[in-house]
Backbone as JSON, one array per atom type, in Angstrom:
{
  "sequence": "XXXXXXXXXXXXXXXXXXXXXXXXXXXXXXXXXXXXXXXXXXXXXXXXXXXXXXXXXXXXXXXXXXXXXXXXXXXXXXXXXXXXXXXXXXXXXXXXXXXXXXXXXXXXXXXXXXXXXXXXXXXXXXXXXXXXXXXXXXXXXXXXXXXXXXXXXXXXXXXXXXXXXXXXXXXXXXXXXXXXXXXXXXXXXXXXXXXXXXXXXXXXXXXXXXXXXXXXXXXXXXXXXXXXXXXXXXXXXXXXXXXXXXXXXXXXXXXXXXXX",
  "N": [[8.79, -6.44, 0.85], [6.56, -6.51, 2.97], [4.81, -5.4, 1.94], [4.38, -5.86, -0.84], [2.36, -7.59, -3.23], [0.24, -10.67, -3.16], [1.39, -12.41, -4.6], [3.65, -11.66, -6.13], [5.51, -11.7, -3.84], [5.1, -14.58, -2.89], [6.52, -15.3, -5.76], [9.13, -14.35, -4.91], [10.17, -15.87, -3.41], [10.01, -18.2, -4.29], [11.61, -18.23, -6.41], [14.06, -17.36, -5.5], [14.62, -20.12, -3.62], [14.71, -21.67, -5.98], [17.28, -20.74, -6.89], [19.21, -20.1, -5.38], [19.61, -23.15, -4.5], [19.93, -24.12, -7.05], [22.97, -22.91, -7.56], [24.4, -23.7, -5.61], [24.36, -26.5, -6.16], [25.7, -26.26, -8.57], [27.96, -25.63, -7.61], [28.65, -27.94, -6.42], [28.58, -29.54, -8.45], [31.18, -29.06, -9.57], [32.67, -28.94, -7.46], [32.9, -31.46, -6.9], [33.06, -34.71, -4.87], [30.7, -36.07, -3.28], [29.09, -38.96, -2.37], [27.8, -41.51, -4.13], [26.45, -40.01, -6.0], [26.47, -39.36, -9.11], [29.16, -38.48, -11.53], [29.56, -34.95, -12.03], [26.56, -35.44, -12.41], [24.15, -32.34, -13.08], [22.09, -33.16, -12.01], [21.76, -35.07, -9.81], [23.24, -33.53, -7.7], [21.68, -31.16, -7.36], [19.14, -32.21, -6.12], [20.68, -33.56, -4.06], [21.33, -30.75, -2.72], [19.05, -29.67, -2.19], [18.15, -31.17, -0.49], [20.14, -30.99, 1.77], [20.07, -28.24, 2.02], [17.32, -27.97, 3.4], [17.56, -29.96, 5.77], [17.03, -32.47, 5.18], [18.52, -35.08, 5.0], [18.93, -37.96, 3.57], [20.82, -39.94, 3.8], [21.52, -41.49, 1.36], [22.88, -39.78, -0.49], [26.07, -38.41, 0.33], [28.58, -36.08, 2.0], [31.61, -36.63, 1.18], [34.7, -35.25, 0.6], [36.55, -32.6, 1.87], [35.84, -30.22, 0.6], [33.44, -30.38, -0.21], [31.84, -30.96, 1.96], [33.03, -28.39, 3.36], [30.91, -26.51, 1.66], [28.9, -27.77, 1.91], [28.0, -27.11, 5.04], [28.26, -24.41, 5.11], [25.6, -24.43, 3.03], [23.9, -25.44, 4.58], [24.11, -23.52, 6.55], [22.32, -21.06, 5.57], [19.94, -22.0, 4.65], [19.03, -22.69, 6.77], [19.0, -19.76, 7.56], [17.51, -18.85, 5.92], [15.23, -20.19, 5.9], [14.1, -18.87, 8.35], [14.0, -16.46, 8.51], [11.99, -16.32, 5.92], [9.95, -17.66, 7.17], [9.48, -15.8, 9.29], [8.63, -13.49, 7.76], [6.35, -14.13, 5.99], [4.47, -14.74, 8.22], [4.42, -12.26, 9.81], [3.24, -11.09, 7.15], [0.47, -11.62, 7.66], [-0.54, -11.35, 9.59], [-0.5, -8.69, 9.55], [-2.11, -5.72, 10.58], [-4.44, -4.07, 8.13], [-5.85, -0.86, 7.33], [-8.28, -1.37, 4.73], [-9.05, 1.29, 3.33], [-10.79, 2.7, 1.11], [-10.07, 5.41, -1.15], [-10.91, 7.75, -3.09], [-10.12, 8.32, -6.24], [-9.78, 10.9, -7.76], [-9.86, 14.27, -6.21], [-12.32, 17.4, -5.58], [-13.12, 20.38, -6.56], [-16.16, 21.99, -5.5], [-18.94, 24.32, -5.7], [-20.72, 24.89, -2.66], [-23.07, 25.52, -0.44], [-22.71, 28.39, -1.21], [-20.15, 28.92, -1.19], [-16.93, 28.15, -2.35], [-15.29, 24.75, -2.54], [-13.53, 22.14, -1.44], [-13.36, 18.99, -2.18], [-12.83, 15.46, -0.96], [-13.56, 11.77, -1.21], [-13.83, 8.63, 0.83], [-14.08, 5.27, 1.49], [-15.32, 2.37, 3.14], [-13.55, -0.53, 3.0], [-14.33, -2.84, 3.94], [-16.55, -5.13, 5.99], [-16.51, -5.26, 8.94], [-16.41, -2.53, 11.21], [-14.7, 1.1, 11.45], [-13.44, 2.48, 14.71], [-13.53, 5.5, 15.98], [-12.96, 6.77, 14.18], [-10.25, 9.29, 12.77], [-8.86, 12.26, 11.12], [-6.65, 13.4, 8.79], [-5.85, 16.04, 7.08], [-3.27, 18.16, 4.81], [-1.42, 20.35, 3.51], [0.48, 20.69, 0.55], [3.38, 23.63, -0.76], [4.29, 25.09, -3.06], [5.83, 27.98, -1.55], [7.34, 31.21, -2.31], [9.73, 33.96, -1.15], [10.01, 37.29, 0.23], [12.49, 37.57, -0.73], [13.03, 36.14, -2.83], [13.38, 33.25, -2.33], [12.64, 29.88, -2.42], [10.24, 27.85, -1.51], [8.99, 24.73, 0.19], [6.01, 24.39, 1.99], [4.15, 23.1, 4.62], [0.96, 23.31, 5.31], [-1.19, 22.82, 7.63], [-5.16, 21.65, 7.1], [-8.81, 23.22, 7.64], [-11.37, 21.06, 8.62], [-14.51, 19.92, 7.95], [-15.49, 18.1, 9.25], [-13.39, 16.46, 11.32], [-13.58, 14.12, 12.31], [-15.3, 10.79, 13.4], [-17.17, 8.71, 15.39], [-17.59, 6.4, 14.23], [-16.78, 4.33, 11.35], [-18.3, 2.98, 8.52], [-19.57, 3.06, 6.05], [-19.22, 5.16, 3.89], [-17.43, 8.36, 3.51], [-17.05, 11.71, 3.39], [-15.13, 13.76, 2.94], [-14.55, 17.46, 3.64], [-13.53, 20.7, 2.71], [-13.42, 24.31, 3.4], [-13.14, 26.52, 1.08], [-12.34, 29.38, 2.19], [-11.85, 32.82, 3.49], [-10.71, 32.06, 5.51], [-8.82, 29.71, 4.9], [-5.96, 28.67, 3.51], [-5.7, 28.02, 1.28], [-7.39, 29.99, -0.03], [-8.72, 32.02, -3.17], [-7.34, 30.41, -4.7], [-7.12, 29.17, -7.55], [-7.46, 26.66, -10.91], [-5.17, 26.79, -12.09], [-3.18, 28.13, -10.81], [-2.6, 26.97, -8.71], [-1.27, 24.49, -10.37], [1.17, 26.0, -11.2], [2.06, 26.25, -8.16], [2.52, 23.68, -7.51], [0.7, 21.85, -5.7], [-0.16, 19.88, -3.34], [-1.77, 17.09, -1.91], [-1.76, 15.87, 1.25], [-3.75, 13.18, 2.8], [-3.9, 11.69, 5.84], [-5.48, 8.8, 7.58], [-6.36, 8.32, 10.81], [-7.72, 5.01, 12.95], [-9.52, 2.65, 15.1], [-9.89, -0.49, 14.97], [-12.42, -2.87, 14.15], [-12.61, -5.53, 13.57], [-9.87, -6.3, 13.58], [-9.18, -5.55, 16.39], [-7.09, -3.68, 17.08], [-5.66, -0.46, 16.51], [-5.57, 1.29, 13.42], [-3.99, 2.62, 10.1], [-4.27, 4.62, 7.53], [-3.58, 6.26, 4.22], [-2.75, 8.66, 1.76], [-2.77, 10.55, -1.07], [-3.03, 13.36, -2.97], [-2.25, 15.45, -6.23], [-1.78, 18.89, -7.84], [-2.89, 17.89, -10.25], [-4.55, 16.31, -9.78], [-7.2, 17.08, -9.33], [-10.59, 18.26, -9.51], [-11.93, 21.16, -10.78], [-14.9, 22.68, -10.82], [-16.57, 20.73, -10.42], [-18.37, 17.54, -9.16], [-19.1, 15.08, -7.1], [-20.75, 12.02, -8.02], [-23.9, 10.71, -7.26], [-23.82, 8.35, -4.28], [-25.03, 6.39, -3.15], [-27.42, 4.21, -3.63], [-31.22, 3.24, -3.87], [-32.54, 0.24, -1.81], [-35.2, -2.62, -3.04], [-36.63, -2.92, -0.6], [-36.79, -0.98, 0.82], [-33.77, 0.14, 1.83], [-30.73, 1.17, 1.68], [-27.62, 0.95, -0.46], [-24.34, 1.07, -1.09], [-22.87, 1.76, -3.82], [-20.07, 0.9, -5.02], [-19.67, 1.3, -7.83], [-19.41, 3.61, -8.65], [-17.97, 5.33, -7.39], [-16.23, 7.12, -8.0], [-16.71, 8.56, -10.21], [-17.08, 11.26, -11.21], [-19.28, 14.6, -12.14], [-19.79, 17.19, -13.98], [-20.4, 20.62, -12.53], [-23.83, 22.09, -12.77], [-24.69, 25.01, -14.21], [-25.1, 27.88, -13.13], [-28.48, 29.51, -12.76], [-29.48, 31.74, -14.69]],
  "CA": [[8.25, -7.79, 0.96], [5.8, -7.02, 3.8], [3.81, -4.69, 0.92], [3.89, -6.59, -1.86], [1.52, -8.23, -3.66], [0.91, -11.7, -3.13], [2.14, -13.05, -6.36], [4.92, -10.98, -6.62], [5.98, -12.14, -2.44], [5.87, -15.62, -3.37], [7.15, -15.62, -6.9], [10.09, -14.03, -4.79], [10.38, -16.86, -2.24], [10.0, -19.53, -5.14], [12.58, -17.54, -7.42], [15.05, -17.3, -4.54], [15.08, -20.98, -3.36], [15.42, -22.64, -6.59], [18.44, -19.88, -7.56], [20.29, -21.16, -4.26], [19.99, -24.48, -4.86], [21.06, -24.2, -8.31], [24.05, -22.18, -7.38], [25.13, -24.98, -4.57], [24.69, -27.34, -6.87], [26.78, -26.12, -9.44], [29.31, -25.43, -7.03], [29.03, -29.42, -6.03], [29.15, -30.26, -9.99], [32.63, -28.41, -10.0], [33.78, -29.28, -6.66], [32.7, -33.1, -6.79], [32.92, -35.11, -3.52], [29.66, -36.2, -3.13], [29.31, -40.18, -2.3], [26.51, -42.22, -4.53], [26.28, -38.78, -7.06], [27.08, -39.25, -10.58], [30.07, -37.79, -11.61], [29.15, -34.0, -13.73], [25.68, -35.15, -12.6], [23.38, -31.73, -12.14], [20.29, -33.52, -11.6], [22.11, -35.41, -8.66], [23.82, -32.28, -7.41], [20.61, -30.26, -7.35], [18.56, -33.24, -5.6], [21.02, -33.09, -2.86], [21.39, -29.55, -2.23], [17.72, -29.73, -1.81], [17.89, -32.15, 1.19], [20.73, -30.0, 2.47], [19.2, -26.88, 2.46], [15.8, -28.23, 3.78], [18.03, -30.53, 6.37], [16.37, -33.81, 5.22], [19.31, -36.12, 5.08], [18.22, -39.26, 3.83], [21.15, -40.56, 3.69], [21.87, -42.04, 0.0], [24.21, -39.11, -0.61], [26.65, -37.69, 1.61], [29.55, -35.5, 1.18], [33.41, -37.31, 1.45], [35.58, -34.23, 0.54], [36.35, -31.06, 2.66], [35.07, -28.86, -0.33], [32.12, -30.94, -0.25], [31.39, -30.83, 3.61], [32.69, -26.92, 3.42], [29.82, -26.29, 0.91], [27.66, -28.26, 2.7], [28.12, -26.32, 6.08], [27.67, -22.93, 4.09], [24.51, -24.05, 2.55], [23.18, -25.6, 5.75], [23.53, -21.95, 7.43], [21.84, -20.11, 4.64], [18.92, -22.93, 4.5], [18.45, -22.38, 8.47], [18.99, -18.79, 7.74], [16.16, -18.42, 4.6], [13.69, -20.71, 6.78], [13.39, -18.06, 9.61], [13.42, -15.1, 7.16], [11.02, -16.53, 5.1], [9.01, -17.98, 8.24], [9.07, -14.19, 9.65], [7.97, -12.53, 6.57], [4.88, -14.6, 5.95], [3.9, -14.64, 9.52], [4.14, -10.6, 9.7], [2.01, -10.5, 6.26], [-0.44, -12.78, 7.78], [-0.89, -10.82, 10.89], [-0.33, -6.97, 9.67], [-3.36, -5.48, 10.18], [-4.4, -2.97, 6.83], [-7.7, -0.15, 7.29], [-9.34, -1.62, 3.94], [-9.68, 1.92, 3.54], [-10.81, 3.38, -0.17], [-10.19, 6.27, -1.69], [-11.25, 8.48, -4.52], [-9.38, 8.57, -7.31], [-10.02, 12.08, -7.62], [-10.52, 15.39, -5.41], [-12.83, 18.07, -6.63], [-13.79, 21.54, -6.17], [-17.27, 22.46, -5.8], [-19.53, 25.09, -4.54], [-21.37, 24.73, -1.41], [-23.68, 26.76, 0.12], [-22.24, 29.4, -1.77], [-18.67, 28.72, -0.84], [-16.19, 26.93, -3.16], [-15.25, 23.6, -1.15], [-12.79, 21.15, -1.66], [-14.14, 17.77, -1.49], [-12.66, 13.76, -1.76], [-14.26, 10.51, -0.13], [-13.4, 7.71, 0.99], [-14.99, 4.23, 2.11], [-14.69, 1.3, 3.99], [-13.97, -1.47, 2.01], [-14.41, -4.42, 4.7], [-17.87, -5.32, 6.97], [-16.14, -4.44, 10.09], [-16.48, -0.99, 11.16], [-13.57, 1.42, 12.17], [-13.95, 3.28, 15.71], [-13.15, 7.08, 16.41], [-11.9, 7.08, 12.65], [-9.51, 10.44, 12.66], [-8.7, 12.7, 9.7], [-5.72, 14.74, 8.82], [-5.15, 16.73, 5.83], [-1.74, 18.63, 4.94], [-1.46, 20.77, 1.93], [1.91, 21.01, 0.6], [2.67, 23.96, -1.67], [5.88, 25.81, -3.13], [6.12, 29.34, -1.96], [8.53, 32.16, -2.55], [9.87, 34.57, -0.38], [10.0, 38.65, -0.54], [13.98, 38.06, -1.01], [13.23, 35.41, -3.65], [13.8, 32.25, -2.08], [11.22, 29.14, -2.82], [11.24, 26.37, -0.32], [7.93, 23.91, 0.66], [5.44, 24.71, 3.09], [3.24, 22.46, 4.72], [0.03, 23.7, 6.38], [-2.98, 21.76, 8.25], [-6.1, 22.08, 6.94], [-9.4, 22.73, 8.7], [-11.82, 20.74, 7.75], [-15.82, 20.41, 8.15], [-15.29, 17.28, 9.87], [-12.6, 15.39, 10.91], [-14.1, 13.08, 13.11], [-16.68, 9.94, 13.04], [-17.4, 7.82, 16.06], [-18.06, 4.93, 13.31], [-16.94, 4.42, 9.9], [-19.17, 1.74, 8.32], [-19.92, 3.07, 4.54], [-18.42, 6.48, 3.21], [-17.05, 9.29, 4.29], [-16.65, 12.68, 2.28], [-14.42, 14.9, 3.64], [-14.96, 19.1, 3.28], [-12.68, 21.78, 3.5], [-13.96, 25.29, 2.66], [-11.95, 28.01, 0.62], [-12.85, 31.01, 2.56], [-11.16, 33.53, 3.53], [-9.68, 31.31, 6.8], [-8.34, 28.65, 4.06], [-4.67, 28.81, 2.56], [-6.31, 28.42, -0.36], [-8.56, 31.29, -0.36], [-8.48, 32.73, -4.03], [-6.77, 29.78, -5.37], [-7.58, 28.59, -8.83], [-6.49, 25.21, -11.33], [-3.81, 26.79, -12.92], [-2.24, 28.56, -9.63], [-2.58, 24.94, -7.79], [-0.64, 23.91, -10.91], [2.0, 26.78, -10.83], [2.41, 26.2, -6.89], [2.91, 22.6, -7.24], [-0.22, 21.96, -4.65], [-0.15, 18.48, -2.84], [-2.68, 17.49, -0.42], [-0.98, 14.4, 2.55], [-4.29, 12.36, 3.71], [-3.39, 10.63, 7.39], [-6.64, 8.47, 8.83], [-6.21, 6.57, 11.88], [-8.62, 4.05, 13.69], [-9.46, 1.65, 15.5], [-10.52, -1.68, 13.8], [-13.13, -3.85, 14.84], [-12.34, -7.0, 13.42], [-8.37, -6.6, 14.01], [-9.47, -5.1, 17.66], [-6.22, -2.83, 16.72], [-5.0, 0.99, 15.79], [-5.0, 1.02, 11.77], [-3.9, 3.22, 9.24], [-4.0, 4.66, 6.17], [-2.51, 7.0, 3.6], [-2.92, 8.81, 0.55], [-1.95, 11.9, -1.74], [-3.69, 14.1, -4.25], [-1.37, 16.33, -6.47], [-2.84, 19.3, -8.55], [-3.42, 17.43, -11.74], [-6.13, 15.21, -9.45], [-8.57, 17.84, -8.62], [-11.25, 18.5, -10.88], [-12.69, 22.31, -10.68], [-16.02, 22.68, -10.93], [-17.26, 19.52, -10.93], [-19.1, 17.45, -8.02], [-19.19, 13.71, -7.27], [-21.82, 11.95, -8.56], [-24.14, 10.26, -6.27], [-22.95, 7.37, -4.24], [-25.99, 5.27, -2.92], [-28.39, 3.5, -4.13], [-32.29, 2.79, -3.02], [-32.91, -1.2, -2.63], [-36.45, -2.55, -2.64], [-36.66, -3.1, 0.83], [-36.46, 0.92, 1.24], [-33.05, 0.62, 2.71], [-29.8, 2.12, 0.97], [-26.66, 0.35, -0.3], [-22.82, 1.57, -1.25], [-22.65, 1.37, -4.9], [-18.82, 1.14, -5.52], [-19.46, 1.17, -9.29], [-20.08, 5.19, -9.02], [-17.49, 5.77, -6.01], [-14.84, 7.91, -8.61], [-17.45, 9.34, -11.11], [-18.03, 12.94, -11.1], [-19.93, 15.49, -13.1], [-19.58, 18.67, -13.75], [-21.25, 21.32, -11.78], [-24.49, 22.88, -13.3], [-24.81, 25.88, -15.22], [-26.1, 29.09, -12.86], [-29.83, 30.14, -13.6], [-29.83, 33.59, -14.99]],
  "C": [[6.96, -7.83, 1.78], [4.5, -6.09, 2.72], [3.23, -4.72, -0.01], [2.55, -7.12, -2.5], [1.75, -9.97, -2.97], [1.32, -12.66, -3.68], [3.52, -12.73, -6.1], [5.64, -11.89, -5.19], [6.2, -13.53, -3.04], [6.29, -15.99, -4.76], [9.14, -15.15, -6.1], [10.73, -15.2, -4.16], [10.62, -18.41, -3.51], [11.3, -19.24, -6.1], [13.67, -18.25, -6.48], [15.87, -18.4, -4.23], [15.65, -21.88, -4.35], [16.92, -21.92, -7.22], [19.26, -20.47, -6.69], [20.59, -22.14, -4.6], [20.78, -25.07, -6.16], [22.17, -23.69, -8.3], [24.81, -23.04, -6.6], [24.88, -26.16, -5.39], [25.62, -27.47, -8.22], [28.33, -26.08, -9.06], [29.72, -27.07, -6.25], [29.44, -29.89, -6.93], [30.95, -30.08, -10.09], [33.49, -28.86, -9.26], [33.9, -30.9, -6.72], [32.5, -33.65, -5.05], [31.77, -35.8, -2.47], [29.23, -37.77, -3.47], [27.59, -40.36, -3.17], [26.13, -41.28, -5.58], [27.23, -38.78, -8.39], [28.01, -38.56, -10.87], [29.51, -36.41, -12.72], [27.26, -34.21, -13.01], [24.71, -33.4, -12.26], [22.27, -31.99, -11.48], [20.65, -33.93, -9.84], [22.39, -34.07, -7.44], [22.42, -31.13, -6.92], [19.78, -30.49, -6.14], [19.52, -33.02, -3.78], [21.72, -32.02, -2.06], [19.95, -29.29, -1.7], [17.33, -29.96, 0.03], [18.88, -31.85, 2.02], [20.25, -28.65, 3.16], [18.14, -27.12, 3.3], [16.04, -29.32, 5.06], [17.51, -31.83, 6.67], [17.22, -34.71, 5.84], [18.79, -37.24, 5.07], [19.24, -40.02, 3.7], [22.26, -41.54, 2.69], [22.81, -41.18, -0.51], [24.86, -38.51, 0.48], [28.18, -36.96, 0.83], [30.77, -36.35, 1.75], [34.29, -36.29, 1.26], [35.67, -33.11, 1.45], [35.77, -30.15, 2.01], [33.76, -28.93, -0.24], [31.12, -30.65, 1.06], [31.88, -29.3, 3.57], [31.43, -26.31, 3.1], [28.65, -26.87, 1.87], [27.5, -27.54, 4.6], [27.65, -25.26, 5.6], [25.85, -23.35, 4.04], [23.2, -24.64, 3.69], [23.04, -24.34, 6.88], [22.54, -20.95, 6.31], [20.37, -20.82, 4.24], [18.23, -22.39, 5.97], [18.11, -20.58, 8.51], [17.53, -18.17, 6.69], [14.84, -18.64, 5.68], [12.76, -19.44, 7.7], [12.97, -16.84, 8.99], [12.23, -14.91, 6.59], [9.71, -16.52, 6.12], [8.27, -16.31, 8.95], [8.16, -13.67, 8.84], [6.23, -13.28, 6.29], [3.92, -14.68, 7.12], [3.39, -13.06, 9.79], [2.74, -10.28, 8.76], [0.92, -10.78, 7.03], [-1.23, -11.67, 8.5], [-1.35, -9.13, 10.67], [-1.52, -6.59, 9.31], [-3.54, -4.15, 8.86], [-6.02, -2.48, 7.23], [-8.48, -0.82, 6.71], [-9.39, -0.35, 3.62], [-9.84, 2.61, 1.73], [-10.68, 4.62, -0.19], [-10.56, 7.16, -2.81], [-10.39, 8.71, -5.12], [-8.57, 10.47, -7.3], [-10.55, 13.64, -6.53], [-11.74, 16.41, -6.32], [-13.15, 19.38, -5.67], [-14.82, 22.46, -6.56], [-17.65, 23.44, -4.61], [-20.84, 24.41, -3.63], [-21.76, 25.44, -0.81], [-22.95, 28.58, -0.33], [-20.45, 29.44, -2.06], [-18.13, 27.57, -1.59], [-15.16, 25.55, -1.96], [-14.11, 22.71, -1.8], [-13.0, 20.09, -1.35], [-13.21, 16.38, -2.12], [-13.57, 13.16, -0.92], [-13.58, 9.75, -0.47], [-14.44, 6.64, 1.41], [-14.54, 3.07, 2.28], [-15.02, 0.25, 3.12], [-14.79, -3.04, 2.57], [-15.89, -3.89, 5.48], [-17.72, -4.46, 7.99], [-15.83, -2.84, 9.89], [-15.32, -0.34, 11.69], [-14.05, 2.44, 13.34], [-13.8, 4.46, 15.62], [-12.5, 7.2, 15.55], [-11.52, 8.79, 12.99], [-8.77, 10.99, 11.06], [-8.08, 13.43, 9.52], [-5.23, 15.04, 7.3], [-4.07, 17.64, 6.0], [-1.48, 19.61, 3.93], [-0.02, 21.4, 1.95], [1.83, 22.21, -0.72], [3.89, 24.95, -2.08], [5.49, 27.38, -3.05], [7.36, 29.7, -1.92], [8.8, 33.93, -1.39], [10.19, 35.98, -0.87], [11.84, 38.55, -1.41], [14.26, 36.73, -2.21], [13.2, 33.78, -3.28], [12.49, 31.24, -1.66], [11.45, 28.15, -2.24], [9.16, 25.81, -0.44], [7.47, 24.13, 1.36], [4.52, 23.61, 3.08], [1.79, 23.23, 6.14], [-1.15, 22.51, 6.4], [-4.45, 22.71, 7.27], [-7.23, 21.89, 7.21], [-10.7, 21.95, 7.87], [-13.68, 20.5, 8.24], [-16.14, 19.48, 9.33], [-14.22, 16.23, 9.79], [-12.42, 14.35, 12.0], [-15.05, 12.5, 12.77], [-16.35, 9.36, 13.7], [-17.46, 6.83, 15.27], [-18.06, 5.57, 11.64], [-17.16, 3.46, 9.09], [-18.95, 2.09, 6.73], [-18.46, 3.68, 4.14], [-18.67, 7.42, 4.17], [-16.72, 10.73, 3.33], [-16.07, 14.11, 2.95], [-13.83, 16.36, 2.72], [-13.73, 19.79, 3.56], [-13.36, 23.08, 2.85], [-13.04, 26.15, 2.02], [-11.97, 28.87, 0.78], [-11.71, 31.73, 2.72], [-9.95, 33.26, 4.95], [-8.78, 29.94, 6.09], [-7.08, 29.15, 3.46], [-4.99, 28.97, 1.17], [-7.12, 29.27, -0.8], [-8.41, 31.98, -1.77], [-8.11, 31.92, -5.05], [-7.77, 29.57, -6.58], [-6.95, 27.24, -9.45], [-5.45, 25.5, -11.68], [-2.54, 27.83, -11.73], [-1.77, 27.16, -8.89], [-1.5, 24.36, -8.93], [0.59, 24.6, -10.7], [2.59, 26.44, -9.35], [2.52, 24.92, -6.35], [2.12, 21.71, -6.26], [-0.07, 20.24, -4.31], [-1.55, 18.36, -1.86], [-2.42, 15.77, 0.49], [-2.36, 14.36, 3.17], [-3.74, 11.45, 4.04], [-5.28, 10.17, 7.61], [-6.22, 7.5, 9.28], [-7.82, 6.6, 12.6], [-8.52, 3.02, 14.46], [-10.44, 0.53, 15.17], [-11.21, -2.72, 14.3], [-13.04, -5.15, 15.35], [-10.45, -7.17, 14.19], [-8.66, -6.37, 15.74], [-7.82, -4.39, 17.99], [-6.28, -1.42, 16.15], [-4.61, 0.61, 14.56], [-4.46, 2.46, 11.4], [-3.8, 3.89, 7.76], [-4.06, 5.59, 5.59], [-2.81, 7.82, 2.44], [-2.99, 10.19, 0.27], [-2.85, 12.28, -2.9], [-2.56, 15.41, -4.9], [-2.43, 17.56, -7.38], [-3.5, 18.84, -9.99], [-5.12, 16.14, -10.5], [-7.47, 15.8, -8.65], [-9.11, 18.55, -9.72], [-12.2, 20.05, -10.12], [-13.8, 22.58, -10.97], [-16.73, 21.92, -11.16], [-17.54, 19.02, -9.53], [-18.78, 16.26, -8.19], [-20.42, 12.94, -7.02], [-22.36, 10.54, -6.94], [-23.76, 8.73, -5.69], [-23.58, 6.18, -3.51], [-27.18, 5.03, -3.48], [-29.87, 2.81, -3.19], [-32.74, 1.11, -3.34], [-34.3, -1.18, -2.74], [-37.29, -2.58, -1.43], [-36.72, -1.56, 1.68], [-34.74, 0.81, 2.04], [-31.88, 0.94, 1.87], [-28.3, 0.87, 1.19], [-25.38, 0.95, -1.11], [-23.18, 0.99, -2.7], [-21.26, 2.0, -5.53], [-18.94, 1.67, -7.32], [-19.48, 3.39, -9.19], [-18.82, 5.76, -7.72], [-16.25, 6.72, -6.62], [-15.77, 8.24, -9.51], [-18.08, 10.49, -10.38], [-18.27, 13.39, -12.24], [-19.55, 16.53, -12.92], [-20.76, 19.51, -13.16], [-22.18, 21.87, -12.72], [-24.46, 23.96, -13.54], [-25.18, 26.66, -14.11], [-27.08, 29.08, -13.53], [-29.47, 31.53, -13.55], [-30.5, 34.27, -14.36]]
}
């Protein structure tokens, strides 16, 4: 509920209350007892489960039976009990602060200064800037042991930078595949074989919230493109000064050809 969408959150909250009410009102149709309320009516029945639940009381109906006043006790704790629930949950969304933080669709692995690299980005979706943004990659990856036995490993991985006093635009975070890299040697169809994961962690601290954020995200080996690069990701205005052009922020190319 606190992750939701916010369609889906209140289609749940709107679902919910009129299902109650129709449920205590059916159970008034059946039980009866209910002074000034049509006999069988549901419209009546509905109407003042409403002003039960919601602890109007205006009055014009009331209950006369014990089944009636049972029911009506019940649905007066479960009215008091939704309110605060509900009250919580929208208060939390309201408040919970979220990075904004984008990601690339896609990883990729290109060469770099000679060296094959592993590259994604990311970028800030909101104005406010994040402070001492922090960066942790993870690479998960099935090996096998001399005596056969195939279990999960997770290793850190180092990376070119995984720090930025200020993260305002984009961010494109390196790892190299040398010969100090887990992945040293690797290829697409070993990464596929070995089940390859890669767990991005970045925390910050958030301008606008003036809070510790976070945020999350996973690349498996089907989302890393081998020899290919990501295509450029700013734009010159007329003013000479440079602006984020989301439209290009998941398009890559493939790497050029060697000259002979």
């Amino acid at each position: 509920m606190l992750t939701t969408s916010r369609g889906k959150f209140a289609a749940v909250l709107v679902v919910g209350y009129f299902v109650l009410n129709t449920f205590f009102a059916l159970a008034y149709v059946a039980g009866g007892g209910i002074e000034n309320a049509r006999p069988g009516a549901f419209e009546d029945a509905f109407f003042f489960s409403v002003q039960t639940m919601a602890t109007i009381g205006y009055g014009k109906m009331v209950p006369t039976s014990t089944l009636a006043n049972v029911l009506v006790t019940i649905e007066a704790g479960v009215g008091l009990f939704g309110i605060a629930v509900s009250a919580a949950l929208m208060f939390s969304r309201f408040t919970r602060a979220t990075a904004g933080i984008l990601f690339s669709r896609q990883a990729v692995v290109t060469r770099l200064n000679g060296v094959p690299t592993l590259m994604f980005r990311l970028a800030n979706e909101r104005n406010d800037l994040i402070h001492e943004a922090r960066i942790h990659v993870v690479l998960v990856r099935t090996e096998r042991s001399p005596e056969g036995h195939e279990f999960r490993r997770l290793r850190d991985l180092a990376l070119e930078r995984s720090f930025t006093p200020i993260l305002g635009l984009s961010w494109t975070i390196m790892h190299k595949l040398d010969k100090d890299s887990p992945l040293y040697g690797c290829t697409a169809d070993a990464a596929r074989d070995e089940e390859l994961q890669f767990i991005v962690h970045l925390a910050g601290h958030h301008e606008g919230f003036q809070q510790e954020v976070h945020s999350r995200w996973a690349y498996s080996a089907k989302d890393i493109a081998w020899g290919a690069r990501f295509a450029d990701l700013f734009r010159l205005l007329p003013d000479g000064g440079r602006a984020l052009d989301y439209a290009c922020f998941n398009q890559i190319v493939a790497d050029p050809e060697p000259e002979a």
